[in-house]
C-alpha positions in Angstrom: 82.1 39.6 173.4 80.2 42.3 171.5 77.1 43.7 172.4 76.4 46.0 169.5 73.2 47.1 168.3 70.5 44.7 167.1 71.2 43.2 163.4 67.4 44.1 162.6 67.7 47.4 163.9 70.8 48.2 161.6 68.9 47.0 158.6 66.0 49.1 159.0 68.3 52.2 159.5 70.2 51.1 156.6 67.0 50.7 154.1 65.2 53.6 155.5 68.4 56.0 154.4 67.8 53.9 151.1 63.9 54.3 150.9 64.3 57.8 151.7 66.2 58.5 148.3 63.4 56.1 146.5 61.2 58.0 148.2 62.6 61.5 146.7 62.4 59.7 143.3 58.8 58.9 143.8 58.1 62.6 144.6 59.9 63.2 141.5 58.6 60.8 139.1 55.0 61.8 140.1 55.4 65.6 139.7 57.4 64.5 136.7 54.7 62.3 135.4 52.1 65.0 135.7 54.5 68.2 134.8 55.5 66.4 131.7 51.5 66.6 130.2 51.6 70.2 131.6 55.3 70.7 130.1 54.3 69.5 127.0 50.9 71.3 127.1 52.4 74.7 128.0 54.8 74.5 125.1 51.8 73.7 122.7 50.2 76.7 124.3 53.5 78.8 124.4 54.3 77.7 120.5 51.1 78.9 119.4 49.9 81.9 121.6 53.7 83.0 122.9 56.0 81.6 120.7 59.4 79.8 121.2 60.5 82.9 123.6 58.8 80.6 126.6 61.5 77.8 125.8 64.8 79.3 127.5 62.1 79.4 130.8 61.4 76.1 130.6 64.5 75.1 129.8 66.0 76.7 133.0 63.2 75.4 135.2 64.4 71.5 134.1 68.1 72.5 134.3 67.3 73.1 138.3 65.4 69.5 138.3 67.9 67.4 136.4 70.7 69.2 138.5 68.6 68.1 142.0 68.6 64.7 140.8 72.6 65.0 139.6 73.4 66.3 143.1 71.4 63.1 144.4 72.5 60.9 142.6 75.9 61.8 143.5 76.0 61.9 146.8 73.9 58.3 147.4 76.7 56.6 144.8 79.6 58.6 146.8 81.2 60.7 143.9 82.3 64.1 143.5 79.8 66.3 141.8 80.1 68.5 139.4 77.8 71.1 138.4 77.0 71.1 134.8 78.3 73.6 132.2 75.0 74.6 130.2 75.6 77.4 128.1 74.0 80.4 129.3 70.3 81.9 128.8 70.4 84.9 130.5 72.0 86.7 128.1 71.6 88.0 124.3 68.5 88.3 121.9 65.5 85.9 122.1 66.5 84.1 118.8 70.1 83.4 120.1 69.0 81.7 123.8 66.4 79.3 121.8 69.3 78.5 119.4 71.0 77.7 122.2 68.6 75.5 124.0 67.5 73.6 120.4 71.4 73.2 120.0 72.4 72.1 123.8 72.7 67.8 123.8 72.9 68.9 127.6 69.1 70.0 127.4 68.2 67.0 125.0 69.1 64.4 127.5 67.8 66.3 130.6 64.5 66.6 128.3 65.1 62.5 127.9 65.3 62.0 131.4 62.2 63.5 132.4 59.4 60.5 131.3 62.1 58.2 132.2 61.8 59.5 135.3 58.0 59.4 135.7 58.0 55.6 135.0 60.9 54.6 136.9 60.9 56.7 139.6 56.8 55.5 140.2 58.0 52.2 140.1 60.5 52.0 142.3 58.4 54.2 144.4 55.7 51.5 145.0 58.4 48.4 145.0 59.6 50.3 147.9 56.3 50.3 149.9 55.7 46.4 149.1 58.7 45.6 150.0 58.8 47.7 153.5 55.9 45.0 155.2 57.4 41.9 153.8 60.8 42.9 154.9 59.8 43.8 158.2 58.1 40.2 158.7 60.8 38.3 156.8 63.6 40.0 158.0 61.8 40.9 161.3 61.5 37.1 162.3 64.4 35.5 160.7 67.0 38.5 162.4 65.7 38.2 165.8 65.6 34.2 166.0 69.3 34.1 164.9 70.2 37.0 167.1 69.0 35.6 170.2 70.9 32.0 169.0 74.3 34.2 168.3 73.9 35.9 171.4 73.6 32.6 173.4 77.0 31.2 171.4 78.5 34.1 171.9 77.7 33.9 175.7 78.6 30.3 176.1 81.7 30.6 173.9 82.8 34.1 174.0 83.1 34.5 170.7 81.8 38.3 169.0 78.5 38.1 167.4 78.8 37.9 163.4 77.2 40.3 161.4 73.8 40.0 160.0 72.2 42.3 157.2 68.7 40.5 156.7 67.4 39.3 153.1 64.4 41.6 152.4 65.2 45.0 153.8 68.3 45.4 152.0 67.4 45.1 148.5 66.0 48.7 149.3 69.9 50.2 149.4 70.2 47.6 145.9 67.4 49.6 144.3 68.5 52.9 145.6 71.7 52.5 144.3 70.8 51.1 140.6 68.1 54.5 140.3 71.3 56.5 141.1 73.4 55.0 138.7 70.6 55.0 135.7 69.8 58.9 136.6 73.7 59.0 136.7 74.7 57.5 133.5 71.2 59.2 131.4 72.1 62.8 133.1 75.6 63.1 132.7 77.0 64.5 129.4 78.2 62.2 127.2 82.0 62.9 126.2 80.8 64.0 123.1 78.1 66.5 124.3 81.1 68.0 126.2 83.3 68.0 123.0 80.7 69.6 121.2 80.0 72.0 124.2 83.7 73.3 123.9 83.8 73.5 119.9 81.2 75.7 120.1 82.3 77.9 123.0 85.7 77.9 121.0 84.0 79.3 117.6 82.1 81.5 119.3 85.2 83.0 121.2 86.8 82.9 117.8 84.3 84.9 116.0 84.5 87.9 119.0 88.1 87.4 118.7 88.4 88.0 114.4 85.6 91.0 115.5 87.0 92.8 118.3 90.0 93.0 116.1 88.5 93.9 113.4 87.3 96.7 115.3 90.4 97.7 116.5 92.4 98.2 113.3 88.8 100.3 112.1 89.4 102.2 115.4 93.2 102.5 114.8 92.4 103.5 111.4 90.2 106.3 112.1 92.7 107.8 114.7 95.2 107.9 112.4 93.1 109.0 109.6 91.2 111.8 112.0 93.8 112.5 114.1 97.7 112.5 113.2 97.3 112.1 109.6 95.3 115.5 109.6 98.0 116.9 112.0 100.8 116.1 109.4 98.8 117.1 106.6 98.3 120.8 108.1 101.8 120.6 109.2 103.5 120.2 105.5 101.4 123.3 104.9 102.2 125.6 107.1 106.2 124.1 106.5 105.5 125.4 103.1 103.5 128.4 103.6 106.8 129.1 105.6 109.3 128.1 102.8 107.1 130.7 100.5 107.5 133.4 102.9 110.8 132.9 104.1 112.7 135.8 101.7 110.1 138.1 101.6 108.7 138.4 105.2 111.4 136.2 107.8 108.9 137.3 110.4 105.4 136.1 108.9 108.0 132.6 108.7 108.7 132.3 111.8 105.4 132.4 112.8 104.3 129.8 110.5 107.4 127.9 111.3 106.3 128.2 115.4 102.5 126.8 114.1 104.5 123.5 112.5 106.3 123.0 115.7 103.0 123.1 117.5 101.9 120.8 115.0 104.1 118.4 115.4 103.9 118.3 119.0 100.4 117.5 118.8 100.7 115.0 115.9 103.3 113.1 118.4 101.0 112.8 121.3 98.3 111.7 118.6 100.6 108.8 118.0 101.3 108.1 121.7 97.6 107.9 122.0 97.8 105.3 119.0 100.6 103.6 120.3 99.0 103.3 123.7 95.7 101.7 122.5 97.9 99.2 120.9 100.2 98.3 123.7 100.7 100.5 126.6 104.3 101.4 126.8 103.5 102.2 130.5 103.2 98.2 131.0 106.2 97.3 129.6 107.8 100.0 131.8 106.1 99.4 135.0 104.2 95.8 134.7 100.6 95.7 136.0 100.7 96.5 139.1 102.2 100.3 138.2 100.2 100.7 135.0 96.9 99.9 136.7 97.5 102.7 139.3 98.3 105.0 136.8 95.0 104.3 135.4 93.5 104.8 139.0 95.2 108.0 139.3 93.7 109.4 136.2 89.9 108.5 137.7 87.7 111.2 139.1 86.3 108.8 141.4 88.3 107.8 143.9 89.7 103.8 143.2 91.0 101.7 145.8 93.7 99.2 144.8 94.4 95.7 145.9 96.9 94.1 143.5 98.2 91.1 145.6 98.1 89.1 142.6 100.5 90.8 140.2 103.0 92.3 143.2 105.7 89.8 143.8 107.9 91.2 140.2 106.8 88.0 138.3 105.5 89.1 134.9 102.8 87.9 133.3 101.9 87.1 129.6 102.1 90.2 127.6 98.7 89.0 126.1 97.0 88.6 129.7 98.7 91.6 131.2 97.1 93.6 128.3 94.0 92.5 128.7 93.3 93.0 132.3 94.5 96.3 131.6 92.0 97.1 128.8 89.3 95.6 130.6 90.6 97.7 134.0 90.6 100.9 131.6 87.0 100.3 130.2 85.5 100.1 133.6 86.9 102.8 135.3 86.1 104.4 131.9 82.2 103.4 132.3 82.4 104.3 136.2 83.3 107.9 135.5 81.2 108.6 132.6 77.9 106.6 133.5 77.4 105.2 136.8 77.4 108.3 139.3 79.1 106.3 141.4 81.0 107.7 144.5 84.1 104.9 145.1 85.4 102.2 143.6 87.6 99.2 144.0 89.6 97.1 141.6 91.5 93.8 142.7 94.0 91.4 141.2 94.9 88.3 142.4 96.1 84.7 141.9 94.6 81.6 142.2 96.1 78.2 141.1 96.6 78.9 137.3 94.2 82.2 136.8 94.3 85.7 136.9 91.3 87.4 138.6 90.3 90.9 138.2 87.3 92.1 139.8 86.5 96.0 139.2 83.4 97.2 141.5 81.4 100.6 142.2 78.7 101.9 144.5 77.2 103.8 141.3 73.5 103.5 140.2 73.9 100.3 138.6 71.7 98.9 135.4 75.0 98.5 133.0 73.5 96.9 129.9 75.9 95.3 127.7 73.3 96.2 124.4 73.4 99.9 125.2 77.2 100.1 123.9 78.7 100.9 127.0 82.4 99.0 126.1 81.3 95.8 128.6 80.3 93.7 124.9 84.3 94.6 124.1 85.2 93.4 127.6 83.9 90.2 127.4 85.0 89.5 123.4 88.9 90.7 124.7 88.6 87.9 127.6 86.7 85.3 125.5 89.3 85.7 123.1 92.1 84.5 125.8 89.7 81.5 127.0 88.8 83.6 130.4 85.1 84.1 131.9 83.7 87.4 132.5 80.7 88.2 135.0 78.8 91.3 135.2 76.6 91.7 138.1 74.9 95.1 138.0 71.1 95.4 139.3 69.3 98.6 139.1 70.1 100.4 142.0 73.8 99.4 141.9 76.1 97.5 143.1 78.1 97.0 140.1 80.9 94.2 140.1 82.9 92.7 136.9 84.9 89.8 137.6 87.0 88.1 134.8 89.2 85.8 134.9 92.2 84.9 132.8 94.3 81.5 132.1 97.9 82.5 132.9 99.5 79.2 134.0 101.4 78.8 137.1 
């Protein structure tokens, strides 16, 4: 025979984990129902005395709402969650983070949700309260009469006492569960949105992409231009200021014959340099791991290396090797010239499917991508490839640059 707890007792618990979420969504619809006036009026206020630069702020302040209400939502129906990918508003000119917010169908529906919200939520709310008394005498009576009459048959018969879940007090878990579901299905991105989301993270990418590499052949053409072309010109010179003098004065020749061979010595290590901005021959020589000490070894500052990820002789992607190299030069590049910084660290590894490559300094901190300091080039190389890039660097330093590639298994 079972002697478990009380049927009434079990349905209280039960509704009051429900009324607890209705009551969350009362707290939300009523701050909902008065912040959307105050929304409303401070973007009246903000479109005439500040201007649309206020919108990215309020923007962020209901992504941290509607995401609450996801995570709810979530956990009450018993699925995963997932945090949302809004695009970011942290970064770039005012113009661009409104476009962004007037172009996100993220923001739309979260913007959607928020009325909805204020009436549903309310009403739920009160149901919630009405429904606690009459449960509590419906439920109340009818639970304990038929408990003390199962108990009895269960005595007399030794049978286990069948489970009872009231009438009244659960439809509180039925309305819990059905605000879930509608703040669910109006908060989630539609297919669509996500779609959308990904064409425009995709064009974006694409336009760094055609731009970084634009810039590269400009840069590769003024090298070559200013640097070995010039080299070769003076060279042919001096090979025929040679030629002139070569009956008349052997000696004056030689000399000028000695200048070309200097001359061509340094019009080769021009080249190398070329050739090493295009593809590092040190990386098809020595893979990764080797070329990224190398750069390490060239530092002023002293660089500790953890390359766990890129040690065990599998080879990467020539694409991704080169541009975690790149990216590893331009930091170590910034960390010398501008961030006073007395160590630094740079680790590679491997998670499922990624290359990660975090470069970090004890410097001064306050690396702004605007000032041209090589970290916009950074994240066009990695955009470019599909990776992320994150650049955490408050005044007064730490600095940290994590990016991470797509580099299969």
């Amino acid at each position: 025979m079972s002697t478990g707890p009380a049927p009434l007792a079990v349905a209280v618990r039960r509704s009051w984990d429900a009324s607890r979420y209705l009551f969350i969504g009362l707290g939300i619809g009523l701050a909902t129902y008065v912040g959307t006036f105050l929304v409303v009026a401070v973007l009246l206020f903000a479109a005439v005395v500040i201007g649309l630069p206020a919108l990215p702020e309020a923007a962020k302040a209901l992504r941290r709402v509607a995401e609450f209400e996801r995570r709810r939502a979530a956990a009450r129906l018993g699925v995963p969650f997932t945090p949302t990918p809004y695009p970011p508003l942290d970064s770039g000119e005012v113009t661009e983070r409104v476009r962004r917010v007037l172009a996100d169908p993220t923001a739309r529906r979260d913007a959607l949700w928020l009325p909805a919200q204020a009436l549903a939520g309310n009403v739920l709310g009160y149901f919630t309260m009405v429904l606690w008394p009459v449960g509590l005498l419906v439920d109340g009576a009818g639970l304990s009469v038929l408990h003390l009459l199962d108990r009895r048959r269960a005595d007399e018969y030794g049978t286990e006492l069948p489970v009872r879940r009231g009438w009244v007090l659960p439809l509180h878990g039925v309305l819990a569960d059905l605000s879930a579901s509608w703040s669910r299905a109006l908060l989630t991105p539609a297919p669509s949105a996500e779609l959308t989301e990904r064409i425009a993270q995709l064009t974006e990418s694409r336009a760094g992409a055609v731009e970084a590499h634009g810039a590269e052949l400009r840069r590769i053409e003024r090298d070559l231009h200013d640097g070995a072309q010039a080299r070769i010109v003076a060279l042919s010179m001096r090979i025929g200021l040679a030629k002139q003098l070569l009956d008349r004065d052997p000696a004056a020749a030689r000399v000028r014959l000695d200048e070309a061979q200097d001359g061509a010595d340094a019009a080769l290590a021009e080249l190398r340099h070329v050739v090493r901005g295009i593809h590092p021959p040190v990386l098809t020589d020595r893979g990764l791991a080797g070329a990224v000490r190398a750069l390490a070894g060239d530092v002023a500052v002293p660089v500790t290396v953890e390359l766990d990820g890129v040690e065990d002789g599998r080879r990467l992607p020539a694409a991704i090797e080169a541009a975690a190299y790149f990216v590893i030069a331009e930091a170590l590049t910034n960390i010398s010239k501008h961030s006073g910084a007395t160590a630094a660290t740079v680790r590679i590894d491997r998670p499922a499917g990624t290359l990660r490559v975090a470069i970090g300094d004890d410097g001064h901190g306050g690396a702004d991508e605007r000032a041209g300091s090589g970290l916009v080039g950074i994240r066009r190389r990695v955009a470019a490839l599909d990776g992320t890039t994150r650049i955490d660097s408050p005044a007064g330093g730490p600095t940290e640059i994590e990016v991470e590639l797509p580099c299969g298994s």
